[in-house]
C-alpha positions in Angstrom: 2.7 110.4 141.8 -0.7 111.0 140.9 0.7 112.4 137.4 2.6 109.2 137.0 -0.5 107.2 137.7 -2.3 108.8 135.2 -0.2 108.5 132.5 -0.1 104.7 133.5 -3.6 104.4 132.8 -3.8 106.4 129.4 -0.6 103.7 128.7 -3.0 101.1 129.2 -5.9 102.3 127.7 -3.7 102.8 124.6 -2.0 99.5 124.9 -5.8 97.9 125.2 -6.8 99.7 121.9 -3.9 98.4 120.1 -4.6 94.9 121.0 -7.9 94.7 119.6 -8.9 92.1 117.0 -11.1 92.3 113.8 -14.4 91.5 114.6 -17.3 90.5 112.3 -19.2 93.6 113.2 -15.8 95.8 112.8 -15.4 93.7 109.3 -18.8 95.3 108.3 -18.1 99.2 109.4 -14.9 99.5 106.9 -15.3 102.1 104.0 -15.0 100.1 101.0 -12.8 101.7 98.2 -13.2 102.3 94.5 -11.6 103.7 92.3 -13.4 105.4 89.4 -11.3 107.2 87.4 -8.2 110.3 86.9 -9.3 113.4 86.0 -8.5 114.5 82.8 -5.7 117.2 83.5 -4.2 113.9 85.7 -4.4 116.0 88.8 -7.0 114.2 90.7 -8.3 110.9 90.9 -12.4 110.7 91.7 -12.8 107.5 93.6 -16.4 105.7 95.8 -16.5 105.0 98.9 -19.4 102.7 100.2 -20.3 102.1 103.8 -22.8 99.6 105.1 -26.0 100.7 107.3 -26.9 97.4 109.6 -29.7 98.5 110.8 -31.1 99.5 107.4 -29.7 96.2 106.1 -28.4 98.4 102.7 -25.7 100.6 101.7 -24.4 104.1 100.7 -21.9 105.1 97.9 -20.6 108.2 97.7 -17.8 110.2 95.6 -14.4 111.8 96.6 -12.1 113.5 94.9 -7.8 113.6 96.1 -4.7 114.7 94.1 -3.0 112.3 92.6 0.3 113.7 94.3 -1.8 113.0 97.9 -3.7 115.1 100.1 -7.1 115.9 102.1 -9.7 114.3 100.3 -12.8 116.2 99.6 -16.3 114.5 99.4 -18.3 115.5 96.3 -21.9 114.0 96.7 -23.4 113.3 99.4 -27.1 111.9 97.8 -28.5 108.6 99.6 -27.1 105.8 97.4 -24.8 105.4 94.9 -23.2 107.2 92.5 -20.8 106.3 89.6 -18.9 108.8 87.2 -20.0 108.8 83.5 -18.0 111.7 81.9 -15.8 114.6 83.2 -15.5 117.6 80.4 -12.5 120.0 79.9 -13.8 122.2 81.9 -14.0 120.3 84.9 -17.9 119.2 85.3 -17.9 116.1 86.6 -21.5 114.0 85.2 -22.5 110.9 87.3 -25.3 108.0 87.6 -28.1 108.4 90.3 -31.1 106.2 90.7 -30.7 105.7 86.8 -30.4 109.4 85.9 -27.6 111.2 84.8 -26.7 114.2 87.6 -24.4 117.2 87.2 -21.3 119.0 89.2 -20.7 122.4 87.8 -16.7 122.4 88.2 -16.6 119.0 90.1 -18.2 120.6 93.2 -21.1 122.3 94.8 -25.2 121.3 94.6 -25.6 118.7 91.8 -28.1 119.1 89.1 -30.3 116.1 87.5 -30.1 116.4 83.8 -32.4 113.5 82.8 -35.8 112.7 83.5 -35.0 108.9 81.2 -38.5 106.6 81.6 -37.3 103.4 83.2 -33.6 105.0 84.0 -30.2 104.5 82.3 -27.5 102.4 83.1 -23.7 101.7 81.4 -23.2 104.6 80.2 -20.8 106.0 77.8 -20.8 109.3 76.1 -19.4 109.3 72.2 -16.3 110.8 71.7 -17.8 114.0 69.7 -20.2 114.2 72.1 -23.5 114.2 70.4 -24.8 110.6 71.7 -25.2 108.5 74.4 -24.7 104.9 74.6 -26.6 103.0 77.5 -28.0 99.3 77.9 -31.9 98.4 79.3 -34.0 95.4 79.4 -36.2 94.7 76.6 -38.7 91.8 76.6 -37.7 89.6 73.5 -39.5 86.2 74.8 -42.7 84.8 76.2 -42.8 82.5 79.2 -45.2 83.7 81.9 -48.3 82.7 81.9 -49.9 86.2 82.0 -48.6 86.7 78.6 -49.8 83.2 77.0 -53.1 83.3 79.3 -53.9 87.0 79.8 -57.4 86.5 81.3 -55.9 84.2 84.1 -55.0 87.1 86.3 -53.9 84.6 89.3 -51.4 82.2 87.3 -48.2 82.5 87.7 -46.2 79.7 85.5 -43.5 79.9 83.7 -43.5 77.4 80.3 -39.8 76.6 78.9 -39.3 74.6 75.3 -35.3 75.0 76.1 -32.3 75.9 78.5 -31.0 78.3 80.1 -34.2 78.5 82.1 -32.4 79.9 84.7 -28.7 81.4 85.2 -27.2 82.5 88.3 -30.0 83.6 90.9 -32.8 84.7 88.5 -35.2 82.7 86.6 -34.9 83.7 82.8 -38.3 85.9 82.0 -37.9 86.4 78.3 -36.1 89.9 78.9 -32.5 90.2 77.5 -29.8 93.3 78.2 -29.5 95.2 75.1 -27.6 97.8 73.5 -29.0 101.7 72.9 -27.7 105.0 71.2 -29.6 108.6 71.7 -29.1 112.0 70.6 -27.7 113.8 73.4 -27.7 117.8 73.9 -27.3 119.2 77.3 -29.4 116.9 79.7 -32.0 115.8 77.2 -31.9 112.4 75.7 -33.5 111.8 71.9 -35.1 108.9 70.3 -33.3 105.6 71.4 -32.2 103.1 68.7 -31.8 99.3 69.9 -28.8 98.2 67.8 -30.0 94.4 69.0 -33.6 94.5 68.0 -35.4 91.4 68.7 -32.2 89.3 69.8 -32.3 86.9 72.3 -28.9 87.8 73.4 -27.5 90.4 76.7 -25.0 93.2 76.3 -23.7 93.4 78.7 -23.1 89.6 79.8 -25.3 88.8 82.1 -24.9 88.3 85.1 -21.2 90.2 85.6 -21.0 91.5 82.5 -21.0 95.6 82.9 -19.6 99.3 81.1 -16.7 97.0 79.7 -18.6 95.1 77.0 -19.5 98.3 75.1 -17.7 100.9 73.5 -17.6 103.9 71.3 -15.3 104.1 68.6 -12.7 107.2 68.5 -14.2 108.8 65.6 -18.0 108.2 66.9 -19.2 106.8 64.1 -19.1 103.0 66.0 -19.9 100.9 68.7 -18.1 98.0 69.3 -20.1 95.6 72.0 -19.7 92.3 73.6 -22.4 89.2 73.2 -22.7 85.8 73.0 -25.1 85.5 70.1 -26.3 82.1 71.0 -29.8 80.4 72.6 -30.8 78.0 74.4 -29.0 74.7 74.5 -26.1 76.5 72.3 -25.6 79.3 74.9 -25.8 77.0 77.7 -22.5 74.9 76.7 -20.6 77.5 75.5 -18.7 80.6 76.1 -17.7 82.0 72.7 -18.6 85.6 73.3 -17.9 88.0 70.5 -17.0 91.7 69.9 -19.6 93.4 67.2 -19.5 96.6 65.5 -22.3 97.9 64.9 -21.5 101.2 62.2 -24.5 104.0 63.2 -24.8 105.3 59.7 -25.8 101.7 58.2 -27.1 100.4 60.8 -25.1 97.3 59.3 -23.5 95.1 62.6 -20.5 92.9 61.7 -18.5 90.4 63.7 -14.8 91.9 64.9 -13.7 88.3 66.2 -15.8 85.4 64.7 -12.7 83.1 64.2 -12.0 83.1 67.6 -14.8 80.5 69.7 -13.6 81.3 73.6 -14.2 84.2 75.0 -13.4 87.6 73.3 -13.7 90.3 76.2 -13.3 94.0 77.0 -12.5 96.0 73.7 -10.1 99.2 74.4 -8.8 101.4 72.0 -5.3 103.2 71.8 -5.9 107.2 72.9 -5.2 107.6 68.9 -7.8 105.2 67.4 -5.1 103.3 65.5 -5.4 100.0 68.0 -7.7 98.0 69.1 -7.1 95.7 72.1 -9.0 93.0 73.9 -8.9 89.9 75.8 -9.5 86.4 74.4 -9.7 82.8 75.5 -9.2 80.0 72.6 -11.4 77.4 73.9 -14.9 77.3 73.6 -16.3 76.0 76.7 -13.8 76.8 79.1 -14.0 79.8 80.8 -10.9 79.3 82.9 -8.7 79.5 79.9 -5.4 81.1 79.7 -6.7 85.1 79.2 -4.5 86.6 76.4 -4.1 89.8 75.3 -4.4 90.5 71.7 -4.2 93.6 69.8 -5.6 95.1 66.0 -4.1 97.3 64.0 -7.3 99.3 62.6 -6.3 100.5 59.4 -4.9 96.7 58.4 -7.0 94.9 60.5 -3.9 92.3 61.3 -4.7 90.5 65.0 -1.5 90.0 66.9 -1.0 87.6 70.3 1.2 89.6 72.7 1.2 86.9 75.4 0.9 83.7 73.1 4.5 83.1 75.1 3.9 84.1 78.3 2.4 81.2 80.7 0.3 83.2 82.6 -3.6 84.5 82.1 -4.5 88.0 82.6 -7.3 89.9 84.6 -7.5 92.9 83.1 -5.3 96.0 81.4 -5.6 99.4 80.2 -3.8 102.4 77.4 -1.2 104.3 77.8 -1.9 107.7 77.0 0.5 108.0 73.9 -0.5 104.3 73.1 3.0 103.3 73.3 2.3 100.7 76.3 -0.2 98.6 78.0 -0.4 98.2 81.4 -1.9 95.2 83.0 -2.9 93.3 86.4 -2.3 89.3 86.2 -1.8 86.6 89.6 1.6 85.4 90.1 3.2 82.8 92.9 0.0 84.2 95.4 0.1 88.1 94.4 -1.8 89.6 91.7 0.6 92.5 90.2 1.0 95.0 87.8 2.8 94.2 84.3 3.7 96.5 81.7 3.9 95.8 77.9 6.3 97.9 75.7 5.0 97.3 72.0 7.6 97.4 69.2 6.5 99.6 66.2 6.5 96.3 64.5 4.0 94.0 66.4 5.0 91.3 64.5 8.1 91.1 66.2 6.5 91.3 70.0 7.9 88.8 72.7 7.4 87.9 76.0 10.8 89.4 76.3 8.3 92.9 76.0 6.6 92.2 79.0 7.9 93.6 82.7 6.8 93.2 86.1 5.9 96.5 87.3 5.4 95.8 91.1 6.6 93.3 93.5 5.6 92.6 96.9 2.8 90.7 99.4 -0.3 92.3 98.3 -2.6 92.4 95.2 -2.9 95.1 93.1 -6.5 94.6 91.9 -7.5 97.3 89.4 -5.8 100.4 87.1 -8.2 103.2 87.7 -5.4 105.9 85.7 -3.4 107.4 84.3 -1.1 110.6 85.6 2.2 111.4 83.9 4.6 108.3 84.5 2.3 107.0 87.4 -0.6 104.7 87.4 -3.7 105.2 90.0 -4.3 101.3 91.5 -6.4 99.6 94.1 -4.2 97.4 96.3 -5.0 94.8 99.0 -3.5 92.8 101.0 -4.5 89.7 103.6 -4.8 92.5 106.4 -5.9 95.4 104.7 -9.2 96.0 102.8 -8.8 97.9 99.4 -7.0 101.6 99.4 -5.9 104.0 96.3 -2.2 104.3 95.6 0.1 106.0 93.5 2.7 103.1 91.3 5.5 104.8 89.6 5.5 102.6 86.4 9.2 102.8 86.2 10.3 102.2 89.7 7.3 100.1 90.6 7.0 102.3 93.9 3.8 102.4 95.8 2.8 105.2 97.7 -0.6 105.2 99.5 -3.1 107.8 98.7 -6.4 107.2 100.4 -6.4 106.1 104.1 -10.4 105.4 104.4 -9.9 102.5 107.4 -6.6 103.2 109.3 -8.8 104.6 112.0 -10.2 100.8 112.4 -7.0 99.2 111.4 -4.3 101.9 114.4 -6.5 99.8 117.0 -5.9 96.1 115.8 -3.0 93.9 116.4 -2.5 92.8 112.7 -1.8 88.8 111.8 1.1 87.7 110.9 1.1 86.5 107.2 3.9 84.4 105.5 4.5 82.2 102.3 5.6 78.6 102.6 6.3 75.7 100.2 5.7 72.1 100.4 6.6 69.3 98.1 3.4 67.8 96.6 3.0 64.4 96.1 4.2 64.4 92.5 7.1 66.2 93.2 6.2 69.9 92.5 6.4 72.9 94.3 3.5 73.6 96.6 2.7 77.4 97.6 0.3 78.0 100.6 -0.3 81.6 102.5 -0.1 80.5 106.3 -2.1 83.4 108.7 -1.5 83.3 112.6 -3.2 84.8 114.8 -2.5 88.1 116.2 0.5 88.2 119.5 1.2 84.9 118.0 3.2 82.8 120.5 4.9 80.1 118.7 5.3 78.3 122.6 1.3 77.8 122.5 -0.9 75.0 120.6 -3.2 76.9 117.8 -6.0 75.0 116.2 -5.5 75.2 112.8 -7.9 75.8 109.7 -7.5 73.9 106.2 -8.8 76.8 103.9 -10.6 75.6 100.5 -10.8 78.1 98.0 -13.2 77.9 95.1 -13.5 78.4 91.6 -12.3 76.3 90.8 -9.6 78.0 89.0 -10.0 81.4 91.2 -6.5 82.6 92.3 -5.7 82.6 96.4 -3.7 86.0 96.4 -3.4 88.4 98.8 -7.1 89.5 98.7 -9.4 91.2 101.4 -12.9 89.4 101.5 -15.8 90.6 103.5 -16.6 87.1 104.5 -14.1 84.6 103.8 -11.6 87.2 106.2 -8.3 85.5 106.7 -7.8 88.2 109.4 -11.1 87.7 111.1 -10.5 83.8 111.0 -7.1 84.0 112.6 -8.5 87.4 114.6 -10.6 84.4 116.4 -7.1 82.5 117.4 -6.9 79.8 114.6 -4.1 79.8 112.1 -5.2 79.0 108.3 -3.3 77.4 105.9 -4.5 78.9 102.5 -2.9 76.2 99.9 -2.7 77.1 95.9 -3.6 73.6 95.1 -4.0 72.9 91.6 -5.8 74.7 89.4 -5.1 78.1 90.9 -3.8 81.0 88.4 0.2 82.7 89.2 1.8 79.4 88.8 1.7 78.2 84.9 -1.1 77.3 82.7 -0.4 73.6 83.0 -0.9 74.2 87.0 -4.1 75.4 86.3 -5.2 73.3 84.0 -4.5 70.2 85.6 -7.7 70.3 87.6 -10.1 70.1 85.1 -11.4 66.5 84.9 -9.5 66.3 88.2 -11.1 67.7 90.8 -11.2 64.3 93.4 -7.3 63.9 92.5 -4.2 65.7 92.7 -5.5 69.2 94.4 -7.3 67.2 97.2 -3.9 65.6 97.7 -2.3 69.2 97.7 -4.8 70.2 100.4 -3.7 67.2 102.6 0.0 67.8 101.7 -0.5 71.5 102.8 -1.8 70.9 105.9 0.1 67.4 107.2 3.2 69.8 106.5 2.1 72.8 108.7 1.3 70.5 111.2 4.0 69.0 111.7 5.1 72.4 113.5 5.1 72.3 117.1 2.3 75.3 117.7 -0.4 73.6 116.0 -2.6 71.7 118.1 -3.2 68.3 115.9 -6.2 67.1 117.6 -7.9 70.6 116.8 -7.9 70.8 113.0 -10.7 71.8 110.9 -11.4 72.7 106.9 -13.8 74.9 105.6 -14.6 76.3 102.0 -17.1 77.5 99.7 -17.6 76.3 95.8 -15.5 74.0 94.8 -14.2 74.7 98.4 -17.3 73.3 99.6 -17.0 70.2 97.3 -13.6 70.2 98.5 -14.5 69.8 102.1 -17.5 67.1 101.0 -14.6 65.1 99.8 -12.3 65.5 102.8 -14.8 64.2 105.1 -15.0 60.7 103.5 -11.3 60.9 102.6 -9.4 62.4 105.2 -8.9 59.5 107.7 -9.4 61.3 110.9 -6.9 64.3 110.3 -10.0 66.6 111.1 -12.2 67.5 113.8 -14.8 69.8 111.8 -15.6 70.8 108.7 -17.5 73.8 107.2 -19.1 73.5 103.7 -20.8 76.3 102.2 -22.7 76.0 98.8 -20.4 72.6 98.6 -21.0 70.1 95.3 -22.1 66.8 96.7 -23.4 64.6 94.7 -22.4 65.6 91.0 -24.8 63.3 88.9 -27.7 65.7 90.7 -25.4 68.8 90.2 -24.9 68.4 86.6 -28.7 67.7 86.5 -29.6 71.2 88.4 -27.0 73.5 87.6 -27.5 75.9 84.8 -24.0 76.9 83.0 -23.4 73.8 81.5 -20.4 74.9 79.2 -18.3 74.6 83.0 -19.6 71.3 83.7 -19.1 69.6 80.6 -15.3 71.4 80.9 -14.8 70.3 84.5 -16.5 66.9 85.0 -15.6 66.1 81.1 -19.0 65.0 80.4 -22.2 64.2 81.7 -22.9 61.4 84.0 -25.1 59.2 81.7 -22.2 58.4 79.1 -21.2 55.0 79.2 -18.2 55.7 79.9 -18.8 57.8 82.8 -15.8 60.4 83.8 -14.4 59.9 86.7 -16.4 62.5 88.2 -19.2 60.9 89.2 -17.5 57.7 90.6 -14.6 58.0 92.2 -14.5 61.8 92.7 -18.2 62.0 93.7 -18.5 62.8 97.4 -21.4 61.3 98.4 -19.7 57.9 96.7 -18.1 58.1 100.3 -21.0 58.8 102.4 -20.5 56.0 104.1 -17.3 57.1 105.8 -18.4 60.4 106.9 -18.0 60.3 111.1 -17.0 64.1 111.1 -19.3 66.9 112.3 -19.9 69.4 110.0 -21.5 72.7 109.7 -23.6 73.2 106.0 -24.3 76.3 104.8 -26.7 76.6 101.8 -28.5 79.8 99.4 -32.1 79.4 98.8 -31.2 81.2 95.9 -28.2 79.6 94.0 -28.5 77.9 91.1 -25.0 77.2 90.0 -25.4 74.6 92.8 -28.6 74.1 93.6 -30.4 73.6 97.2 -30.9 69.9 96.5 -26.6 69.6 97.2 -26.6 71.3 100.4 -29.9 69.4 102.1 -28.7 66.1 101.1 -25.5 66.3 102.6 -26.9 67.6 106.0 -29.7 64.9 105.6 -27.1 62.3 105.4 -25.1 63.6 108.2 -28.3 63.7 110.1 -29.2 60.1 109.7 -25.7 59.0 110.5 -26.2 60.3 113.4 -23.3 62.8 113.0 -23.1 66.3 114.8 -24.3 68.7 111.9 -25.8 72.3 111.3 -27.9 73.3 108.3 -27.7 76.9 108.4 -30.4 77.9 105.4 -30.1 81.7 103.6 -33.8 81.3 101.4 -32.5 85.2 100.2 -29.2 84.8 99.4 -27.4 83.2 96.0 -23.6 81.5 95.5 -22.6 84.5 98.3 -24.0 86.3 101.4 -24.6 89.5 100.2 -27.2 91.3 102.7 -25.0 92.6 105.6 -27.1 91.3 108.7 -27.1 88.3 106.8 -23.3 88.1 106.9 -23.8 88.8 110.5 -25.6 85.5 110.9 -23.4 83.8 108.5 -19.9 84.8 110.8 -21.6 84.1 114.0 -22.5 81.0 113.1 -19.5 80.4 111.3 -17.2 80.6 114.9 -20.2 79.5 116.9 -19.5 76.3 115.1 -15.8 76.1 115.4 -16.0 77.1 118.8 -18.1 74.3 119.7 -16.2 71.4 117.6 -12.1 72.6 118.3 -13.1 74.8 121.3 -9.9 76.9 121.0 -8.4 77.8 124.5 -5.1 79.7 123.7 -6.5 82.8 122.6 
């Protein structure tokens, strides 16, 4: 009896862990995956994984190495910080990036060995193919704005004097120092005489601020490098986005432009393994940096440009070689997936099609980057709603997945996981609607679940099956609401004319998709009508900013982080004005004013705001500025309206220190706990 008794307890015990739910605090303990790249002999993969310290408020990155055919991991550094893999030889010595130094493991393994000693560090670093050089990028100051250089003997001034834009871009005010472009001897550890191949250019490489490794190359013989810039100033580079791909030849010293016809964006330069292509990405439209991505490709010797997907209707994230250059592989969104495609190119590429292109993998989950190659598989990171990002093995002929790292199934054994499933709605002009609807976990369709309208921003940024470490679909629906996740217009996977239809738009047809979305799922018998809420972040937030003088009582809260509100003092404020001018279609003081800043301007319906609403808003943001956030919870205030102003002075357009995000998610449910009070769960 006693025997049975026990075994009765350790059932329940095991029954309790099973039925716990992601927490904010459990969010922040997951590994966070990498991939960096497959060994040359394609036996292993070498892959980061980065766990958060709370207490420290930082973070630690460290390297692993696994077959590609699965296995034990093994951990290969173990240094506080983070480490990234420059170069792996033939012989199996694997060279990294520390602290801005360059770091050695003798045969991938044992005590690693610093083999620079660079003044000011290094940073995207590339190795030429002969190896004699070394390619890396560093600040250099090209301009002077602060007043210690214009007024050197006022040692306590600190100004900053601006004749033109950008004066500021992103979270950082501009201090007259650009990102450029440097080549070194290299022999064993030791570093020559650096040349700037971008001397005295106001211009980055790499783009700054996301810009990285990707926006500079060697060429296959080493006698090139082929990097990424927009070579403009000021006003010029504030309204548009034509970046270009250079080549700079390192015996001239002679730089020419690769892609000058082109004005969009032209984007990370690969060659074929045999030097005889050259492939990038390109956008046609200057100014529009949600333009259909296409992937073009350059036949070296002619120098003939051909548009692979100038016939496909979708835009692509990124791609890689095959090893014998016979294929490309790339990752694009489709119908609320991101997946893996594969192009076969005809010896001819004049006589490429769509036809070409195949869908490698199918399925409810995002395959998010292509870290190798290994025979006739591909090395990919892959997500989905419930899972944060793991390594796995993709047969590219099969399209079969098979999971190689398991960093968080210890967290993920305990939790009962949501349920996640696609739905489709007619829209109001007729068109098919796709939304991702998340329940909570034990589900019981015989209960009432209040039910959350997500926003997504962008606002052309694709809702897929991605993990985020603060806008968690899990963790929302972990805390018993279900979401409804629409892909209003303007979202990638469904057409280019989808996702342009937004654009000048943004009051119109997707707000109507967001209350088409959600008056459908409604309409079921387990949501609780009286208890609805919608919360974004971007053009989320604007989104929400417009729902509360729009939605006509459909919703009892609203969240709104970062949010547009008033878009005449936006477009005055904000700094990349190539997106605005795209977006709003012009500024507000035309005479004929868009539409923007009328009828699609939220605080143009301020006065039938009666909603309470929780604002959230970065000290540090500058695509929208603090002014956005404070008047909306000023005019809340004064209306006498329940509202929250929860202020991060340290944080930009995201929450990026943990404790932070700790704040952020508390506050987050406090809110909705207080203003839908779920019961249910």
């Amino acid at each position: 009896m006693k025997k049975i008794l026990v075994l009765a307890g350790v059932f329940a015990v095991t029954m309790a862990q099973a039925q716990q739910r992601m927490t904010p605090e459990l969010l922040w303990k997951l590994g966070r995956v990498s991939a960096e790249t497959v060994t040359p002999d394609g036996k292993s993969v070498i892959y980061g994984v980065g766990y958060v310290n709370m207490d420290e408020n930082s973070s630690e990155r460290n390297l692993y190495r696994i077959p590609v055919t699965g296995g034990q991991p093994t951990q290969i550094t173990s240094t506080k910080g983070g480490e990234s893999v420059v170069h792996i030889d033939k012989a199996g010595n694997i060279i990294y990036l520390h602290k801005g130094q360059l770091w050695q493991l003798t045969g991938g393994k044992g005590e690693p060995k610093q083999l620079t000693n660079f003044e000011g560090g290094l940073s995207n670093i590339r190795f030429s193919p002969d190896g004699k050089y070394v390619l890396f990028s560093r600040e250099v100051e090209v301009k002077k704005v602060h007043s210690s250089d214009m007024y050197p003997k006022l040692k306590k001034a600190n100004a900053y004097v601006y004749d033109d834009l950008n004066y500021r871009h992103w979270d950082t005010w501009e201090d007259g120092k650009f990102q450029h472009v440097f080549f070194a001897p290299y022999n064993d550890g030791k570093i020559g005489t650096a040349t700037d191949i971008m001397p005295g250019e106001p211009h980055d490489t790499p783009q700054m601020p996301f810009g990285g490794l990707e926006d500079m190359i060697w060429s296959p013989d080493s006698k090139a490098i082929l990097y990424v810039s927009k070579k403009k100033f000021g006003k010029e580079y504030a309204v548009s986005t034509n970046t270009d791909i250079y080549r700079y030849d390192l015996a001239s010293g002679k730089t020419s432009n690769y892609t000058e016809s082109n004005k969009g964006y032209d984007t990370a330069p690969a060659y074929s393994e045999d030097g005889t292509k050259l492939a990038w990405l390109a956008m046609d439209e200057d100014g529009n940096e949600a333009d259909q991505n296409e992937l073009i490709i350059s036949d070296v010797k002619s120098g003939k440009k051909y548009n692979l997907t100038k016939d496909w209707d979708e835009t692509i994230n990124s791609f890689t070689w095959s090893k014998d250059g016979s294929k490309i592989w790339f990752v694009a969104p489709t119908k609320g997936t991101i997946q893996l495609f594969e192009v076969e190119l005809p010896k001819n590429l004049g006589k490429f099609s769509a036809k070409n292109i195949k869908q490698v993998t199918k399925g409810q989950f995002d395959i998010n980057d292509i870290a190798g190659q290994s025979g006739n598989s591909l090395i990919v990171s892959r997500t989905d709603m419930n899972h944060a990002a793991e390594l796995f093995r993709v047969d590219s002929k099969s399209g079969k997945l098979t999971q190689l790292t398991n960093v968080n199934d210890a967290i993920y054994s305990k939790l009962s996981l949501s349920k996640v499933e696609p739905r489709i709605t007619k829209a109001t002009d007729g068109k098919d609607l796709f939304s991702w609807v998340v329940y909570p976990p034990d589900f019981d369709p015989n209960k009432k679940y209040p039910t959350l309208l997500y926003c997504q921003g962008g606002p052309q940024s694709a809702l897929t099956q991605y993990y985020s470490y603060r806008w968690n679909m899990q963790l929302m629906a972990a805390n018993g609401y279900i979401v409804v996740a629409p892909n209003r217009r303007g979202m990638p996977g469904h057409g280019d004319e989808w996702n342009r239809q937004i654009s000048g738009d943004w009051g119109g047809q997707a707000i109507r998709d967001y209350l088409t979305a959600i008056d459908d799922v409604a309409k079921e018998k387990y949501v609780d009508k009286d208890r609805l809420g919608a919360v974004g972040a971007s053009y989320g937030g604007y989104s929400v900013f417009m729902l509360a003088g729009l939605h006509e009582g459909r919703f009892k809260t609203f969240i709104a982080h970062d949010g547009l509100f008033d878009m005449r003092s936006w477009y005055g404020t904000t700094e990349e004005l190539f997106f605005a001018n795209n977006e709003l279609k012009g500024p507000y003081w035309d005479t004929k004013a868009p539409k923007a800043y009328k009828e699609f301007n939220p605080i143009e319906h301020a006065n039938k705001w009666n909603t309470p609403i929780l604002i959230v808003q970065g000290g540090q943001d500058f695509r929208v500025g603090i002014e956005q956030g404070l008047q909306a919870f000023q005019l809340a205030q004064l209306k006498g309206i329940k509202s929250r102003l929860l202020y991060l002075p340290d944080e930009n357009h995201w929450v990026l220190q943990p404790q932070n995000a700790i704040v952020w998610q508390s506050e987050f449910f406090k809110w909705l706990d207080e203003t839908l009070k779920p019961t249910n769960n």
